[in-house]
N, C-alpha and C positions, 0 to 999 in steps of 0.2 A: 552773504555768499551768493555767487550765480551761478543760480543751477538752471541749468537748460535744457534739463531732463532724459537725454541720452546727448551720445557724441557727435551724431548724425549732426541734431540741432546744434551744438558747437562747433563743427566744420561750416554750417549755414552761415551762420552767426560773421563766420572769421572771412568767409568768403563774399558777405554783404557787409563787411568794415563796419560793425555795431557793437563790436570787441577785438584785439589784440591780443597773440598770444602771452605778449608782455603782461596784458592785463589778469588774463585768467591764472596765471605764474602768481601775479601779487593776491590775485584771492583765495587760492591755496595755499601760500604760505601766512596769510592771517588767520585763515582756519587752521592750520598747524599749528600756529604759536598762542591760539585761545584754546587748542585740545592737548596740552602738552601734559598734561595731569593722566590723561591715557597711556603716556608711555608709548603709543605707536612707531614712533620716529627717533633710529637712534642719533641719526644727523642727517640736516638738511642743507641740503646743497643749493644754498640762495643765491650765489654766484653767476655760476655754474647754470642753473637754471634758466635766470635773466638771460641770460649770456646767450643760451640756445634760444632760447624766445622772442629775443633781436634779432635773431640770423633766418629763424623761419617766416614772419612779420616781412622782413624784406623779400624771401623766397616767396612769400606770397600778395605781395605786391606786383612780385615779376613774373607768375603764376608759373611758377616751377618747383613748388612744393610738394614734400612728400605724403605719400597717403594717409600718414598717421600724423600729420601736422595738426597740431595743437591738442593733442594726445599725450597727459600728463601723467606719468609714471612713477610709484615706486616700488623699490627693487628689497625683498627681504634679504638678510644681512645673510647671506649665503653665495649671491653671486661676487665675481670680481668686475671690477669697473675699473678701468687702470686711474692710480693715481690715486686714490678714494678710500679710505678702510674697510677692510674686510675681515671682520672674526667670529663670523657666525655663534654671535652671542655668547662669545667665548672669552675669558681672560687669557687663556693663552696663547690667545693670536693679540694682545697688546700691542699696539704701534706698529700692525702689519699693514700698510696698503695694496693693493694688487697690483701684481707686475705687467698687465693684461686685461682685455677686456672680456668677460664672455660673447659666445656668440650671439646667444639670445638677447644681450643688450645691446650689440652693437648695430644688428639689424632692425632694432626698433629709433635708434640713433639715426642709421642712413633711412629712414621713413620719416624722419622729421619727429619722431616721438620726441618728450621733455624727460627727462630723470628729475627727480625731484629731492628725493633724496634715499638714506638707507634705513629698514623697518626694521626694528625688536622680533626676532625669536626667540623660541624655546634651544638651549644650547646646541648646538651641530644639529637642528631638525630632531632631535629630541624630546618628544611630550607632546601632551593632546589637551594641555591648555594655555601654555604658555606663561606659565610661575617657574621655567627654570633658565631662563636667561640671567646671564651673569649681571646684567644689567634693568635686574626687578621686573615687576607682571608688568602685562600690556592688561586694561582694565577695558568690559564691553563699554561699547558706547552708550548701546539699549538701559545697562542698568553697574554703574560703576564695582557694585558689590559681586560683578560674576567675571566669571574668564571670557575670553574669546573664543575659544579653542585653540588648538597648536597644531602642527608647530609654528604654520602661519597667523598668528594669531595678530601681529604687529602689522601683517600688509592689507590682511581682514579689515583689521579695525581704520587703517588708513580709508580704506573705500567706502566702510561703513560711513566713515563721519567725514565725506565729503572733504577729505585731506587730496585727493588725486582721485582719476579717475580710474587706474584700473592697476591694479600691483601685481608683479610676478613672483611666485612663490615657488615654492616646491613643492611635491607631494610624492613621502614613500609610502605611506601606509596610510592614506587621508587625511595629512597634512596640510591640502588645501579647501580638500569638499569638507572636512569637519568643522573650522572655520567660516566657512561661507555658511555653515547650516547653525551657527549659533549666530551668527550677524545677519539675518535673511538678503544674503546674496549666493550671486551664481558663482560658482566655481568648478573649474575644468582641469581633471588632469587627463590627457589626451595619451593614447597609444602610448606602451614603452618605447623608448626609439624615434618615437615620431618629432621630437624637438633636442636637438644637440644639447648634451651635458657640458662641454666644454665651457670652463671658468663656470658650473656650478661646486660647491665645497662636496664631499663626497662625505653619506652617512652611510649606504650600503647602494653598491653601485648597479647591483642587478635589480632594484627597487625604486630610485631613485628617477625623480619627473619633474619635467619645469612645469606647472601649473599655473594657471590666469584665474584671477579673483576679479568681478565688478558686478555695477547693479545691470550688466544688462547680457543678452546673448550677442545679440549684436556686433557689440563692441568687441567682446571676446571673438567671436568668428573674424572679425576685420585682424585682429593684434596673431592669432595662428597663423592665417594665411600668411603674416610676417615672418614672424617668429621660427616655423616650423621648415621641416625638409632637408637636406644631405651636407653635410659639414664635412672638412677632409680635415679639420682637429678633435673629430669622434668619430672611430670607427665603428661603435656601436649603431649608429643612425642608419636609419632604414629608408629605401633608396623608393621604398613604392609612391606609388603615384601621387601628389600632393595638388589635391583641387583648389580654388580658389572658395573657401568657406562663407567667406561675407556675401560673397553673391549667389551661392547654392543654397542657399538656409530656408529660402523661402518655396523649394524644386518638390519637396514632400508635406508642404502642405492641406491638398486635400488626400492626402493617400490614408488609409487605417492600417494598422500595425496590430502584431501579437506580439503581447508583452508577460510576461512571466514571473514569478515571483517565490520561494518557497516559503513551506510551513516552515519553516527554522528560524525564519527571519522574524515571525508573528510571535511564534512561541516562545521567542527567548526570556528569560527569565529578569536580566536587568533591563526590558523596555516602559518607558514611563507610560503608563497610560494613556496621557494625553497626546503621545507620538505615534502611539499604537493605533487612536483612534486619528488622529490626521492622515496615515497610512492607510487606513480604511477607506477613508473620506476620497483620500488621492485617487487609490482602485476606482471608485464610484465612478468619477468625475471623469479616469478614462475610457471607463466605459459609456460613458454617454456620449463620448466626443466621438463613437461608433468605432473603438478598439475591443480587439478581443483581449480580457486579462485572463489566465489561468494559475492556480495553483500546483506547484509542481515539485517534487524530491529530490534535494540536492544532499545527498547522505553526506558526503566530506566538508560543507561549509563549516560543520563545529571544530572543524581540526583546521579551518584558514589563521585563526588568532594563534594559536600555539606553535604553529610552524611557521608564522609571518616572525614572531619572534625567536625564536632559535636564531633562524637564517639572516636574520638583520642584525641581531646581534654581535653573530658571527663577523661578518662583513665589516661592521662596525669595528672590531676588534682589531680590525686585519691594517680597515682604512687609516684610522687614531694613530696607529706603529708611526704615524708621520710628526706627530707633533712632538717635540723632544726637546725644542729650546733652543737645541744647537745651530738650525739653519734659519729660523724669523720665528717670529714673536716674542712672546715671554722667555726671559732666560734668567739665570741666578748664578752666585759663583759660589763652590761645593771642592769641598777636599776631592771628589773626585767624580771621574765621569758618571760613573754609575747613579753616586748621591746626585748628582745633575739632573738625571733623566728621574729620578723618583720625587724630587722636589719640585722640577716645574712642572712634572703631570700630575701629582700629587696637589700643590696648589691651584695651578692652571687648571683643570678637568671640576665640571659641579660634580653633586650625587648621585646625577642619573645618568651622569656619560661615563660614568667610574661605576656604577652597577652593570649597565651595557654592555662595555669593556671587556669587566669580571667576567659576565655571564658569557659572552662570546666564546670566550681565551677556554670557557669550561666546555665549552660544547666540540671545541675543537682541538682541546686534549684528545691526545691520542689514545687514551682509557676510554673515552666517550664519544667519539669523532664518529663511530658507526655507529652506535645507540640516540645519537641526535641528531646530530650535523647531515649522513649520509639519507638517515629515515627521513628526517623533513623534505631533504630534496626529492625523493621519490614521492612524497603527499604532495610537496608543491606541482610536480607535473600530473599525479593522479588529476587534481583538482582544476588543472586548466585544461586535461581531456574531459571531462564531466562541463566544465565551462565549456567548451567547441562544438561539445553535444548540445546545449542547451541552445545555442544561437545556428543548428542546424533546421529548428523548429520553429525559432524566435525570434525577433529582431531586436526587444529589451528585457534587461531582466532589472528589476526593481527591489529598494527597500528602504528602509527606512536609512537615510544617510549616517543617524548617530541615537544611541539609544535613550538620550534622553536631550532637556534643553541646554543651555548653558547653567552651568552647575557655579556653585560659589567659590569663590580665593577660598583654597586653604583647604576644601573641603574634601579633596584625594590625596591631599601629601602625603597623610602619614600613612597609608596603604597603598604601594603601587599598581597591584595588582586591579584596582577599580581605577586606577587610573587606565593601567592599560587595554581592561573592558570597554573604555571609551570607545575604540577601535575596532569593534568587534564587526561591523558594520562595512566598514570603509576600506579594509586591509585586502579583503577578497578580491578587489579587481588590480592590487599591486599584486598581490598573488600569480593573479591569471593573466598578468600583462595588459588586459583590456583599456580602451577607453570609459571615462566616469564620468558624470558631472552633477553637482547638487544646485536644486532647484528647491525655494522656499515651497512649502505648501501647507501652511496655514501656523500656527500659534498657540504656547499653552495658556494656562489661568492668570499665568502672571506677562501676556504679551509677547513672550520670549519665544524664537522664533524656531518652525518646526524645516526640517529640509528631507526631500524626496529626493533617493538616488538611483539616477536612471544607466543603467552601463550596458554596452554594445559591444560588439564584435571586434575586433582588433580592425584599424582604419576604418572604421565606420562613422568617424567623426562628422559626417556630413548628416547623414541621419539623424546621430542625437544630440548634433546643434539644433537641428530642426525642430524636433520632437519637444525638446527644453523652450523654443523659443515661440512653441503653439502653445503650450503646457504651462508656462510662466502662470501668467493672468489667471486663467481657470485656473487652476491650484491655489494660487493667492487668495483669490476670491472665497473657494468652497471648501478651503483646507479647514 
């Protein structure tokens, strides 16, 4: 395989003619078809691939290629790519292709990016390890007997194992940093808003984030500055200033920072030891680099996990009303309409997008709709004035990305509930709307990889690109 160590040196490479995008296309699909026992990839677009790899190869012959030329991609099974299947890990999107492209793919498309092809998740962004895709676990690369995490767990492991360089995910509740912190890479889910949803699948829409997985900041800062900025097919997208990240990254770094952290994050009760003390290790390390760290009281972060769930659930409940058989994908023929709708969402739907579902449709019964549904909303805003407090004094606030390492296949099915602790960590800044990103910072007994998560002020993306990409190395090193 050729690895050339960041993409910087693959743009080098392509632009002193000592590789073809043609070529680097064919060494990732050999490394895809010798990792297919990982389940990473639900289909690869070999074609398709070539195809853009000939056209940027001449583009860059005529030196009118785009910025992300030779910037190989893949897309977890949640975006639409017109033409292409799309069922986010679902059977009941069966033999749907997209009628459309997302935005977010199409702009990495006119930069000359590759698609390469579509990644395994956890059903509609469902799960925090990725065992409930319709379509079997996605397996770590580090050690076959564990998860990835979820619900990106299939575009994780693509970048993990040198399948592409850099996958776009989602992330509503740390569905992209949980992953990156079981496969020790970086991953970003950037401001709510700050990247168009359009043509991503919807699991809860006021949660929901295009996220960037790879091994480098770098990279990621260059594929934002893409990616990100005002869509007239999302009117949720936020119109504020959109700097150029790949070239700002490096603008803060001799500057020191106060960084924050709270007792609740240390004290919790499911943290593995050895995450605990890598979290220690991390403080250390930025205290040396001449940061102030403080401990600090965040009284409502134990109520971020119970109310991230209500209200995603809810959402969930609301978004699913769409799959029914009748207009794409899976359908059945049924004495009648009714038996229609209960047999293809009854078959179509796994166990966790039908607990979801349930649990939503309860919360926003009208018996219950004030006792949960209307009280979560008001903790959810509590919690993000307590968040605006906290970055009136701070510039990061820190924790441990996930409370323990990558955990075994099999080893939370049969209790949801420790599945859903996964997230206990990662859900706070879907909560508070902020930007996130996880950064390895060291390793437990058995190798497996530990991740630091460092989150900022809403558009503060320039900082804690920055911060992540001084912080990399030291943390690797002294985690």
């Amino acid at each position: 395989m050729i690895n050339y160590g960041s993409f910087r040196a693959v743009q080098e490479a392509l632009r002193h003619g000592t590789i073809s995008c043609r070529e680097l296309v064919l060494n990732f699909l050999q490394n895809i078809n010798q990792n297919k026992s990982l389940n990473a990839f639900l289909d690869v677009f070999e074609e398709s691939a070539l195809q853009q790899a000939d056209i940027i190869d001449q583009k860059l012959k005529n030196n009118i290629a785009g910025p992300l030329a030779g910037l190989v991609v893949g897309i977890k099974d949640v975006f639409a790519y017109q033409k292409f299947p799309l069922q986010a890990g679902s059977k009941i999107l069966d033999g749907y292709s997209a009628a459309y492209t997302a935005t977010c793919i199409q702009r990495l498309l006119d930069a000359d990016a590759i698609i390469i092809g579509r990644q395994n998740c956890d059903e509609f962004g469902m799960g925090s390890s990725n065992e409930n895709s319709a379509f079997g676990s996605v397996k770590n690369f580090l050690d076959n007997t564990r998860v990835p995490g979820g619900s990106s767990g299939g575009s994780a492991v693509a970048v993990q194992a040198q399948m592409c360089h850099l996958s776009l995910g989602s992330d509503t509740g740390g569905s992209v940093r949980q992953p990156a912190s079981f496969c020790g890479l970086i991953g970003l889910k950037p401001t709510y808003s700050r990247i168009s949803r359009h043509g991503l699948v919807a699991y809860a829409s006021s949660f929901d984030c295009v996220g960037l997985i790879a091994h480098e900041v770098e990279t990621i800062a260059k594929v934002l500055s893409i990616v990100a900025g005002k869509d007239d097919f999302d009117s949720t997208v936020s119109s504020e200033y959109m700097p150029d990240y790949a070239t700002s990254i490096q603008e803060n770094k001799n500057q020191t920072f106060k960084f924050a952290y709270s007792k609740q994050s240390i004290e919790h009760d499911g943290i593995q030891p050895e995450v605990k003390q890598a979290f220690s290790s991390a403080i250390e390390q930025i205290k040396k680099d001449g940061h102030q760290v403080n401990e600090i009281n965040l009284p409502l972060q134990p109520y971020a996990l119970p109310t991230y769930y209500i209200l995603t659930t809810a959402e969930a409940s609301s978004n699913l009303n769409r799959y029914d058989g009748i207009r794409y994908g899976a359908s059945t023929q049924t004495s009648s309409l009714e038996q229609q709708y209960k047999r293809v969402r009854t078959d179509g739907f796994g166990e966790e997008v039908k607990r979801r579902i349930l649990l939503g449709t309860f919360v926003l019964s009208s018996s219950y709709y004030d006792s949960f549904y209307s009280k979560a909303q008001k903790v959810r805003q509590l919690i993000r004035q307590e968040t605006i407090e906290v970055f009136k004094q701070y510039d990061f606030l820190i924790s441990p990305t996930a409370p323990t390492t990558a955990f075994k296949l099999g080893e939370k099915q049969e209790n949801p509930l420790t599945m859903y602790l996964a997230d206990v960590y990662s859900v706070y800044a879907n909560i508070a709307g902020i930007p996130a990103i996880s950064v390895p910072c060291g390793s437990d007994l058995q190798n497996l990889p530990i991740g630091l998560q460092i989150m900022a002020a809403d558009f503060q993306e320039i900082k804690l690109l920055s911060i992540a990409h001084r912080l990399k190395e030291k943390l690797k090193l002294h985690g």
